[in-house]
N, C-alpha and C positions, 0 to 999 in steps of 0.2 A: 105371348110368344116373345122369344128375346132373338134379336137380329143377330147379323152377326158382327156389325158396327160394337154392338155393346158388349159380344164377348172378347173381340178384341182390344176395346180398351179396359174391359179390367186384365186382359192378357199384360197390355203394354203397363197398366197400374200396377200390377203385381212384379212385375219386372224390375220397372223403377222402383220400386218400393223395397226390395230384397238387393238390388244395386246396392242403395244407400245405404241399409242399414248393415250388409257387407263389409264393406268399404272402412264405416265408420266401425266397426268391430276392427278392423284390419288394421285400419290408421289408430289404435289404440294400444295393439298389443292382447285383445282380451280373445285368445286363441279358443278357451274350451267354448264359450257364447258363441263365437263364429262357426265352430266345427257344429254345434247341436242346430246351430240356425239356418246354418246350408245344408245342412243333412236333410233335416224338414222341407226344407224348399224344394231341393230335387226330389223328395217325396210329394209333392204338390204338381209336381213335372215342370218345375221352375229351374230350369239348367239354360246357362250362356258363361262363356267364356271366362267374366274375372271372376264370375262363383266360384269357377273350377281351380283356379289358378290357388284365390285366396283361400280357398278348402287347402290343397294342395300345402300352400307353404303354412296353415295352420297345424296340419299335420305333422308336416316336419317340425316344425317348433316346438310342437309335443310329442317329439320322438317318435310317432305313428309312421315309420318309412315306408308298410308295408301300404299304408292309405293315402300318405303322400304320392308315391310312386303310381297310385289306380286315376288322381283328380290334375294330378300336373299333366300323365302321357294324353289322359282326352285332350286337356287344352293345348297340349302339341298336335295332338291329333287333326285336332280340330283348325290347326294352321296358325295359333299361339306359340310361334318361334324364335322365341326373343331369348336372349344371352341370359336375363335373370333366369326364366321357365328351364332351360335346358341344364345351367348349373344345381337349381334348387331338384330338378329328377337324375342329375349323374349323383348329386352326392346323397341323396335317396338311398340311391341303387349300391352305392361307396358303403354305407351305413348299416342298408338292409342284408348286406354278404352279397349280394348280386352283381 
């Protein structure tokens, strides 16, 4: 029987672990690995805010405005209201004819 102490920490494992490897796709520039790598993830039901963010602006960076515009408004949504978030979904929306 597995507690639920142990499914929480592979929750918080899986967490940090898709942070990171996030982040470090992000902080590189390597756009399509980031997009295929968070896609997976929130297919895992592995979703929190800078996923969303750095999905989002992966998207834009490969012209994807209609997929940028779906992963930036959650992280608005979601109360990720920052000057970057909101410029990277107005010029989404400037892009996508919206």
């Amino acid at each position: 029987m597995i507690s639920f102490s142990e499914v929480r920490s592979q929750s918080d494992s899986s967490l940090k672990n898709a942070d990171k490897i996030s982040y470090d796709l992000f902080s590189k520039g390597n756009w399509s690995e980031l997009i295929s790598f968070s896609e997976n993830a929130l297919k895992k039901k592995i979703d929190f805010i800078f996923l969303r963010v750095r999905l989002g602006i992966a998207y834009y960076e490969t012209e994807k405005y209609f997929d940028a515009i779906v992963h930036l408004k959650k992280a608005y949504d979601l109360g990720y209201e920052t000057p970057s978030t909101i410029e990277y979904m107005y010029y989404s929306y400037l892009q996508a004819g919206r």
